[in-house]
C-alpha positions in Angstrom: 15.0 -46.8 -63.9 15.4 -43.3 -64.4 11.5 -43.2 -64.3 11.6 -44.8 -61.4 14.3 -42.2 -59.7 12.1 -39.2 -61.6 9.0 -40.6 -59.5 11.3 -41.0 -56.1 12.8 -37.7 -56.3 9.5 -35.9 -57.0 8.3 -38.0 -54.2 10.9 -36.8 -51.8 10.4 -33.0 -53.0 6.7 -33.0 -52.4 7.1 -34.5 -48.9 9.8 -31.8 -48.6 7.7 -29.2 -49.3 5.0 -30.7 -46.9 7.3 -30.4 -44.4 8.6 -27.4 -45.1 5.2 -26.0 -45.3 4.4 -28.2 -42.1 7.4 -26.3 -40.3 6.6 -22.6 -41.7 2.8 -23.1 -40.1 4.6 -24.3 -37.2 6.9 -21.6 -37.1 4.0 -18.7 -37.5 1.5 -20.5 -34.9 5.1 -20.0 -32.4 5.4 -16.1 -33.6 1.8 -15.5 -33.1 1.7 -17.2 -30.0 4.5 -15.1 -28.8 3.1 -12.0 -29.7 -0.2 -13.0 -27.5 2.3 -13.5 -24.3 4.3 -10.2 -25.4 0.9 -8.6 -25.4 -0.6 -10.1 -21.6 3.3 -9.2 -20.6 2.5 -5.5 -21.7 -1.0 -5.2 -20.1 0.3 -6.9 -16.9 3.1 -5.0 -16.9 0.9 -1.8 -17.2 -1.8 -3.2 -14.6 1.2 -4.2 -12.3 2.6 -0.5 -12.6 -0.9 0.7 -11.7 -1.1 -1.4 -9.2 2.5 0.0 -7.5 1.4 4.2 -8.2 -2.0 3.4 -6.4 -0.1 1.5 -3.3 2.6 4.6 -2.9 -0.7 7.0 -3.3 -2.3 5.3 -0.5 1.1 4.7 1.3 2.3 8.5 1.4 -1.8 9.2 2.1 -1.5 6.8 5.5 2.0 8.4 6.6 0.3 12.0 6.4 -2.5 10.5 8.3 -0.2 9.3 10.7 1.8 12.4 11.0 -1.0 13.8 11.5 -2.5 12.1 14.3 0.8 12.1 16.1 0.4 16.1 15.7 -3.0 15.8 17.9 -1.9 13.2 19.9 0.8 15.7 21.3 -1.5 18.3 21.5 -3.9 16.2 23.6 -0.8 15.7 25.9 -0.3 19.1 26.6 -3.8 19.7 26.9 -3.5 17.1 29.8 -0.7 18.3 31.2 -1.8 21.6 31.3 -5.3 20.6 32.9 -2.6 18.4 35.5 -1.1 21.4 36.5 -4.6 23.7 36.8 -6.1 20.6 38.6 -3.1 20.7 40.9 -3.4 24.5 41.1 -7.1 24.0 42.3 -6.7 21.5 44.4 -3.9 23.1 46.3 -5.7 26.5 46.4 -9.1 24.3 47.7 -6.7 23.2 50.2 -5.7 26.3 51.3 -9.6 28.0 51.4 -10.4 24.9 53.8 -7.5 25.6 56.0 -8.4 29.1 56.2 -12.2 28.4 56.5 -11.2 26.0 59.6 -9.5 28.6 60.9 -11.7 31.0 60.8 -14.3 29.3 62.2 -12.0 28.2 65.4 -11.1 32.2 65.4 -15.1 32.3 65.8 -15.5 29.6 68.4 -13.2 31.1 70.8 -14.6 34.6 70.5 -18.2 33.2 71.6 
């Protein structure tokens, strides 16, 4: 009988260390597998940074661009109100050269 318990205990050990063993693989497949997602967290972390300095580059470059067409934009509207007011100038001054042509020429019918 003690044989017997000799044989069962060893038994029980070996499957213990099996299982041990079984649990330690398990354990290191886990610690590798997390140090694989630590490492895509890392790169995607890094592309993700990239990602944000390259959409504030192109962000500050559209609100210059924008600034800066609101600079011409203004520009162009004086440049139309300016022509406005010569157009308005010219057209007032045509005015008066056919009013004074007209009268010149009924100063000239009269005298012949």
């Amino acid at each position: 009988e003690l044989q017997k318990a000799i044989e069962r205990l060893t038994k029980e050990a070996a499957d213990a260390t099996k299982a041990k063993e079984a649990a330690l693989a398990d354990a290191e497949r886990r610690k590798k597998a997390e140090e694989k997602e630590r490492a895509e967290c890392a790169r995607l972390k890094g592309l993700l940074k990239e990602e944000k300095e390259e959409s504030d580059a192109v962000q500050k470059k559209l609100i210059a661009e924008v600034k800066d067409l609101k600079i011409q934009l203004e520009a162009a509207l004086k440049d139309v109100e300016r022509l406005e007011g010569a157009n308005k100038t010219l057209s007032e001054r045509v005015s008066h050269l056919e009013r004074e042509l007209k009268s010149a020429r009924g100063g000239q019918g009269e005298q012949a």
